[in-house]
C-alpha positions as CSV (number, residue, x, y, z in Angstrom):
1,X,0.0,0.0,0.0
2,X,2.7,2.0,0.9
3,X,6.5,2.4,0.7
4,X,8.8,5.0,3.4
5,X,12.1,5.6,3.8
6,X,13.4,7.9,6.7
7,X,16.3,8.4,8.7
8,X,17.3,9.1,11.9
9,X,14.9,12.5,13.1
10,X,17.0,15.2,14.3
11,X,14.3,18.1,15.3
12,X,11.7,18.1,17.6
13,X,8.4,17.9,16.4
14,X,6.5,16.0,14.7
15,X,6.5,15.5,10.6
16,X,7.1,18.7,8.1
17,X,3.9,18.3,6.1
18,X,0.6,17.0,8.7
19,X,-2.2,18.2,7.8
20,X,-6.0,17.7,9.1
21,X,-8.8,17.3,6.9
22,X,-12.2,16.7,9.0
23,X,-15.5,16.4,8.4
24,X,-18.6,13.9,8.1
25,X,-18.6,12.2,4.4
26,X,-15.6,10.1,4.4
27,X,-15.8,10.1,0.3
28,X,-15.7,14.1,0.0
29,X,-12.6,13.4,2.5
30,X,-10.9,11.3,0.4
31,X,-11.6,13.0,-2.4
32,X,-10.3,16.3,-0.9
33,X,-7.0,14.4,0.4
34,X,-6.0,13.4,-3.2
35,X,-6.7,16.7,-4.5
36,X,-4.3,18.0,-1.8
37,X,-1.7,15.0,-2.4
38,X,-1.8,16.1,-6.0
39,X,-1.2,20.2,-5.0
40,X,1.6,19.2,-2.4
41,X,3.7,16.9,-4.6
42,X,4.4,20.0,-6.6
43,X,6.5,21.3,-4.2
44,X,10.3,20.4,-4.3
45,X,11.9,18.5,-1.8
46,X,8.3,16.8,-0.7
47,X,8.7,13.4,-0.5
48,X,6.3,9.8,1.1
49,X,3.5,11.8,1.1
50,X,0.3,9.6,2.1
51,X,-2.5,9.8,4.3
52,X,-4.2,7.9,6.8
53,X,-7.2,6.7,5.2
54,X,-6.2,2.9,4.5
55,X,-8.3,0.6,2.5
56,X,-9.8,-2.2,4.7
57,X,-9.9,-6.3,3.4
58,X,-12.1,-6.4,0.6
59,X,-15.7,-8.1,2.2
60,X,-19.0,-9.6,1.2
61,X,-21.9,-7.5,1.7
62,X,-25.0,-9.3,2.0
63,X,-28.7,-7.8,1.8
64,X,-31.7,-9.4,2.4
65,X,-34.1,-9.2,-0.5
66,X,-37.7,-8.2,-0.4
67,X,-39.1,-11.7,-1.7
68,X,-37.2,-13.2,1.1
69,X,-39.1,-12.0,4.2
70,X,-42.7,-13.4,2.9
71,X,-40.8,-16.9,4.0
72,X,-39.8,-15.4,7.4
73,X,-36.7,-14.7,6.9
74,X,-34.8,-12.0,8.8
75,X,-31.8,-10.0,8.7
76,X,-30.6,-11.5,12.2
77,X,-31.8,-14.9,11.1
78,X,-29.7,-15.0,8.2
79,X,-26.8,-13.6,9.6
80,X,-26.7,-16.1,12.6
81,X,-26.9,-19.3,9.5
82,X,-24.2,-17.4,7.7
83,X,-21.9,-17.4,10.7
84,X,-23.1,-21.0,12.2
85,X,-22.5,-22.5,8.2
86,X,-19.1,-20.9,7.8
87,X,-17.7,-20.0,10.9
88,X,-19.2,-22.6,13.0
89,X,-21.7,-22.5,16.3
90,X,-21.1,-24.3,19.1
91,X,-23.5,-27.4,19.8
92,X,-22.9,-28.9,22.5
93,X,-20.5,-28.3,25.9
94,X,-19.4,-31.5,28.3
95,X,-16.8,-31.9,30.9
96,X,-14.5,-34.2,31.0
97,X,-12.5,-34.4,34.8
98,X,-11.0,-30.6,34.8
99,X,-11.2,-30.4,31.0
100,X,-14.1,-28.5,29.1
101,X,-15.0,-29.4,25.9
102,X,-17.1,-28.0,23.1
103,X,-18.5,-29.3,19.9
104,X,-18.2,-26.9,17.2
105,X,-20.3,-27.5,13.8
106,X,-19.9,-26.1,10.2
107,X,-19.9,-27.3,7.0
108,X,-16.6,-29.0,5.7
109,X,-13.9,-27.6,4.0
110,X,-14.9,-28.2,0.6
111,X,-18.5,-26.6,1.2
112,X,-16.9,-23.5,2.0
113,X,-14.0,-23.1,0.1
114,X,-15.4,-20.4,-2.4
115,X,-17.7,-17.8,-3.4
116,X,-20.4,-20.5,-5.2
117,X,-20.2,-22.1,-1.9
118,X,-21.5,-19.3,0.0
119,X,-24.3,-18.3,-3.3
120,X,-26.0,-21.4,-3.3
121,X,-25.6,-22.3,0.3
122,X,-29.3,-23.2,1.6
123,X,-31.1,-20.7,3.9
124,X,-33.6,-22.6,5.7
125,X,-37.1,-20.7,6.3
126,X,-39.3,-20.6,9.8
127,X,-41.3,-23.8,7.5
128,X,-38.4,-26.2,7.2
129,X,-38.1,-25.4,3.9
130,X,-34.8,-24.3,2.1
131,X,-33.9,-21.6,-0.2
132,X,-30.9,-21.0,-2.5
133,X,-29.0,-17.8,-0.7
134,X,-28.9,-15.9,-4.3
135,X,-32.9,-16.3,-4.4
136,X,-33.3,-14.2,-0.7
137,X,-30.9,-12.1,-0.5
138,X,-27.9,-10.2,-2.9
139,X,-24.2,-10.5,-2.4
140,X,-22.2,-7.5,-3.5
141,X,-18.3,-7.1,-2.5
142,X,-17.1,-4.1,-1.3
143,X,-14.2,-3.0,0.8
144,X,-14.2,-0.7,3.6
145,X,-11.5,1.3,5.4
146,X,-9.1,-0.4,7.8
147,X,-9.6,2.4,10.7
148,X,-11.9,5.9,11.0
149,X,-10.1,8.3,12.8
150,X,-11.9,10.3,15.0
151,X,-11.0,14.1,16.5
152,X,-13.5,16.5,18.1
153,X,-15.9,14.1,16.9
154,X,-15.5,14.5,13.2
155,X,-14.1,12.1,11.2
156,X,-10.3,12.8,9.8
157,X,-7.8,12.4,7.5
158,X,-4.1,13.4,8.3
159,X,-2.0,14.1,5.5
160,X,1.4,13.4,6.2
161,X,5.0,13.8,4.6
162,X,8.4,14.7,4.7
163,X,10.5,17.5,2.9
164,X,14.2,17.4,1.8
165,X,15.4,20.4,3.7
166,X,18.1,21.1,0.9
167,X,15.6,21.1,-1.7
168,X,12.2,22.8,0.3
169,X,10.9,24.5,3.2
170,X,7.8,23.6,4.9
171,X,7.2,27.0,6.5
172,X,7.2,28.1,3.3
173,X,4.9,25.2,1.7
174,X,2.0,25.7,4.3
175,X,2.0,29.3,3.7
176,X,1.5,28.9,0.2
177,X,-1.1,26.5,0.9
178,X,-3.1,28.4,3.3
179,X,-3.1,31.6,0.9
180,X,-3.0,29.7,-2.1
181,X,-5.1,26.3,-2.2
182,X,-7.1,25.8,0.9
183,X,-9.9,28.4,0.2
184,X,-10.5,26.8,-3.3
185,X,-10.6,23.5,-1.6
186,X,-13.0,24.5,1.0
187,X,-15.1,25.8,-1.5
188,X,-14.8,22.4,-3.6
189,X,-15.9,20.6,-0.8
190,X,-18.1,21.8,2.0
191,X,-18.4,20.6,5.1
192,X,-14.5,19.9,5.1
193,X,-12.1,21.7,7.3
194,X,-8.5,21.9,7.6
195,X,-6.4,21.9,10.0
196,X,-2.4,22.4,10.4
197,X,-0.4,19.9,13.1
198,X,3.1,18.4,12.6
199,X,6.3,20.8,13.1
200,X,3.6,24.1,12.3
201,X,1.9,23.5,15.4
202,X,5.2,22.8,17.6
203,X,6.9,25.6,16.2
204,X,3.5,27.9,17.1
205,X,3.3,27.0,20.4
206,X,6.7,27.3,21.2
207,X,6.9,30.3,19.4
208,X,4.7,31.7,21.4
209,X,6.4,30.8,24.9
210,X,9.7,31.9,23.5
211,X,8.1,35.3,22.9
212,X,7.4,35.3,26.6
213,X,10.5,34.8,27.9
214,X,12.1,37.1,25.4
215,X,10.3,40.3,26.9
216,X,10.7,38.5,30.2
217,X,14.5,38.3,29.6
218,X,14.6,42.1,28.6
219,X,13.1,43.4,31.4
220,X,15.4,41.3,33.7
221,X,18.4,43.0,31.6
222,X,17.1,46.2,31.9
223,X,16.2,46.0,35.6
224,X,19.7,44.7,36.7
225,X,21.9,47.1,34.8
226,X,19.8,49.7,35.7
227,X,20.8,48.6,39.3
228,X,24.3,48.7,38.5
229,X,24.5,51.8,36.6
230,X,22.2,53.8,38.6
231,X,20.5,54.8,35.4
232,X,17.2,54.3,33.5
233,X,18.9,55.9,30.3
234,X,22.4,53.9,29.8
235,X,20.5,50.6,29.9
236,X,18.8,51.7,26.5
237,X,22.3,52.3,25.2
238,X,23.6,48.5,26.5
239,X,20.5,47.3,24.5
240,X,20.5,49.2,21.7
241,X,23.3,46.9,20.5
242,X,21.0,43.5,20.4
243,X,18.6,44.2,17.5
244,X,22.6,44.2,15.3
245,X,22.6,40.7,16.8
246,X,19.4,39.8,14.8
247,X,20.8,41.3,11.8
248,X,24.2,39.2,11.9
249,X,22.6,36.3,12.7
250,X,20.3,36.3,9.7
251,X,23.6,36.8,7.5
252,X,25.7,34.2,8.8
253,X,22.3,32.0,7.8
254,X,22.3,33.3,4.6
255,X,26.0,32.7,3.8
256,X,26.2,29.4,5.4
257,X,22.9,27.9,3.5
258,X,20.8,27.3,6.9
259,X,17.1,27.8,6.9
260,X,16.1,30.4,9.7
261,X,14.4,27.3,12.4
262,X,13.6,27.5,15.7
263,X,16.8,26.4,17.6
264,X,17.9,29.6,15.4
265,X,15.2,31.7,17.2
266,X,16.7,30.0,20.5
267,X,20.0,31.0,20.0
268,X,19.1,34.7,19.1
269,X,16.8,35.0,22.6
270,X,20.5,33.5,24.0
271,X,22.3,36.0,22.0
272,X,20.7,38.8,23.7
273,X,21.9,38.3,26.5
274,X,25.4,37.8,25.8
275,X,25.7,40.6,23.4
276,X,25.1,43.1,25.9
277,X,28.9,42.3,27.4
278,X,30.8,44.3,25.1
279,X,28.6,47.8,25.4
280,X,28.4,46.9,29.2
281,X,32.4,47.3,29.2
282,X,32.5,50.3,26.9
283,X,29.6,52.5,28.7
284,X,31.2,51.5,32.4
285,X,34.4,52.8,30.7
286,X,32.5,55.7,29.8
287,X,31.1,56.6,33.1
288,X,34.4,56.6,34.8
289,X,35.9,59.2,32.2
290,X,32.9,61.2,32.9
291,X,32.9,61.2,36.4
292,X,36.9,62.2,36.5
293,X,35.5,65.4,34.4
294,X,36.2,64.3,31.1
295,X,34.0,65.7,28.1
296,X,31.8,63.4,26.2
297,X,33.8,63.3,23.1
298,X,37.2,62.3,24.8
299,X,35.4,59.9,27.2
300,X,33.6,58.1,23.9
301,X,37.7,58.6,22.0
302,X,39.2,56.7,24.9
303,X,36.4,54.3,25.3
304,X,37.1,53.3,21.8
305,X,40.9,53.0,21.7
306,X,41.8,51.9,25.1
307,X,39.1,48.9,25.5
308,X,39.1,47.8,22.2
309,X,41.4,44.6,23.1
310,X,38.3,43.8,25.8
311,X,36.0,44.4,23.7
312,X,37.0,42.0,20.9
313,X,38.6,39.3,23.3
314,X,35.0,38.8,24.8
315,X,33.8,38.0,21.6
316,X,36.6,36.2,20.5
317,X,36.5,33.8,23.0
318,X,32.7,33.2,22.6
319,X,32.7,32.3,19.0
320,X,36.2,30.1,19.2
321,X,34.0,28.1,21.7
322,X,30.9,27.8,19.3
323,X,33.1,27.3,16.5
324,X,33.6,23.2,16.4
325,X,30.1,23.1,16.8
326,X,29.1,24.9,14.0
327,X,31.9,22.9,12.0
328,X,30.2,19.5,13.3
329,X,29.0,17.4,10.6
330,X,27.8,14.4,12.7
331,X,23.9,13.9,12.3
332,X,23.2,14.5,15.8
333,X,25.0,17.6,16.0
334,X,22.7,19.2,13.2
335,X,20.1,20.6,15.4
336,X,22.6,22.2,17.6
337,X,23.9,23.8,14.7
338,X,21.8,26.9,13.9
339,X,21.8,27.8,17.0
340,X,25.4,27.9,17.2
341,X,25.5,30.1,13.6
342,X,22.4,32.9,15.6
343,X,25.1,33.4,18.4
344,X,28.2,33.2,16.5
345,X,27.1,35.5,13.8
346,X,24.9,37.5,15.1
347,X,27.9,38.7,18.2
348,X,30.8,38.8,15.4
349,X,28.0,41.9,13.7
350,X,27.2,43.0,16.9
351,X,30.7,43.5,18.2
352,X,31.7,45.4,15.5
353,X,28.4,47.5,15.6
354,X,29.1,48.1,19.2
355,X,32.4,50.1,18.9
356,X,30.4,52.9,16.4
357,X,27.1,52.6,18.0
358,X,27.9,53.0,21.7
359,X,30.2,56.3,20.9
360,X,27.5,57.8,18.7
361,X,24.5,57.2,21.2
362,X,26.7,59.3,23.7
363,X,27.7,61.8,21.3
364,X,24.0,61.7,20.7
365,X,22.8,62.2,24.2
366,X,25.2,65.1,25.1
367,X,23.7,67.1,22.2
368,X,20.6,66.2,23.3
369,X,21.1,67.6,27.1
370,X,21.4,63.9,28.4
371,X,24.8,63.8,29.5
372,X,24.1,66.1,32.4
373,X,21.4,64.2,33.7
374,X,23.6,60.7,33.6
375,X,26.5,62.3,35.0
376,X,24.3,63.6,37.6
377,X,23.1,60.1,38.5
């Protein structure tokens, strides 16, 4: 039915491409899954794309005929003669010392070893009397489905597959789909609703949380170098540095070939917080020029020149530590690595930003009037 290869998963989440299709008519769902089968194996990189929806073993469907109930015959009836015929009923039951024994009956193996066997077995009527099978009732065969899934109540169908990262995105396949295809297949099929699980749904929810503890890691930032700088306004200039952070990371993505995921979303929330170090060392370098009556402009100079060396070895030593990470090539490694390339990156841009950006936000504030009121603090 079908045929999968995978290897080893190195993500969380579940598969790239899941998709939910619910609603009541299991033939509209079917239906609506191939159509969507058909639109997804367009996309590059898409590969064992299947569904749920497994054909059952094929079956004979038998259906009492309207001539056959003037002899008596009943639904139930025939069933039960079916089942005793060709699957046997039990007779009789005796004991034996401890044992239990029971005598099953059914016809022999050559009475029921095909389908002409079961169309002119003999139905016997409430009289006595016997009828061929094909004269009371119709045999049809038909083939059902192995399993109906159930969510919310509604029967589903979960379209499943997996993408060749090198060749495709799924972010980027879903989207098109949702803007794209799903309101022409809604419309094509009513009553049928579609629903987006797999790796879309992980990455959403933890999305979500990791914008909490973002903000939540800001404000802890903010609120403890406030405390150490005394200061509500230099804080802002120790930040300012992190949105360069986002920038760089994005590059190094770009140059190495790495699709923006979510470990690269974790290592940039990580990066924040290192990438504050080098503007922490330049604007405490800063304050103590200003406080032994230096002006702005030769406090910002010196800043520059004389912790320059800091400045770059804090970096330095951060990314020589990330580096044989980002240079593994072992399978299990590969999740690790985008994160690695969001902090490496992004704090090589941001270190160099930092030695412009922190100067000019001073120079910027003492034209303002600032510099009184932080020298005052």
């Amino acid at each position: 039915v079908s045929m999968t290869f995978e290897q080893m998963q190195v993500t969380p989440g579940g598969k790239p491409i899941d998709i939910q299709l619910r609603g009541d008519d299991l033939g509209m769902l079917k239906k609506a899954s191939l159509d969507l089968q058909a639109k997804i194996a367009g996309y590059a990189g898409v590969r064992n794309l299947t569904d749920n929806l497994r054909p059952g073993e094929e079956e004979i469907l038998v259906r009492l005929k309207p001539s056959g109930r003037p002899l008596g015959i009943t639904s139930a009836a025939l069933a039960q003669q079916l089942r005793g015929a060709f699957w046997g009923s039990i007779a009789q039951e005796f004991q034996r010392g401890s044992d239990n024994f029971e005598v099953l009956v059914q016809l022999g193996p050559q009475d029921r070893a095909s389908l002409n066997d079961l169309l002119d077995f003999k139905v016997r009527t409430v009289t006595g009397q016997t009828r061929p099978l094909h004269e009371v009732a119709t045999c049809e065969k038909v083939r059902g489905y192995s399993q109906i899934v159930r969510i919310d109540r509604r029967r589903t169908i979960s379209v499943i597959g997996d993408i060749d990262s090198k060749e495709g995105n799924a972010a980027t396949i879903n989207k098109d789909l949702e803007a794209n295809f799903f309101p022409q297949l809604l419309a094509d099929y009513p009553g049928v609703s579609f629903y987006l699980e797999g790796q879309r749904k992980e990455d959403a929810e933890t999305t979500a949380s990791l914008k909490i503890g973002f903000l939540i890691g800001l404000a802890m930032i903010f609120i403890l170098l406030s405390f150490v700088f005394q200061s509500f306004i230099e804080p802002l200039i120790v930040m300012a540095v992190i949105p360069f952070g986002l920038v760089g990371a994005i590059a190094g993505h770009m140059l190495l070939g790495y699709d923006w995921t979510m470990p690269s979303s974790i290592g940039f929330v990580s990066l924040s917080g290192i990438v504050v170090n080098d503007s922490i060392v330049l604007v405490s370098f800063i304050k103590l020029r200003l406080k032994e009556g230096k002006p702005v402009h030769e406090a910002v100079h010196l800043a520059g020149m004389q912790r320059f060396r800091a400045v770059f070895l804090t970096s330095a030593t951060t990314v020589a530590g990330l580096l044989p990470m980002m240079l593994e090539t072992s399978l299990q490694a590969q999740f690790l690595v985008p994160m690695a390339v969001s902090i490496s990156f992004g704090l090589m841009f941001a270190t160099v930003v930092v030695l412009f950006l922190v100067p000019c936000l001073y120079s910027i504030l003492s034209w303002a009037g600032w510099t009184q009121r932080i020298a005052a603090e």
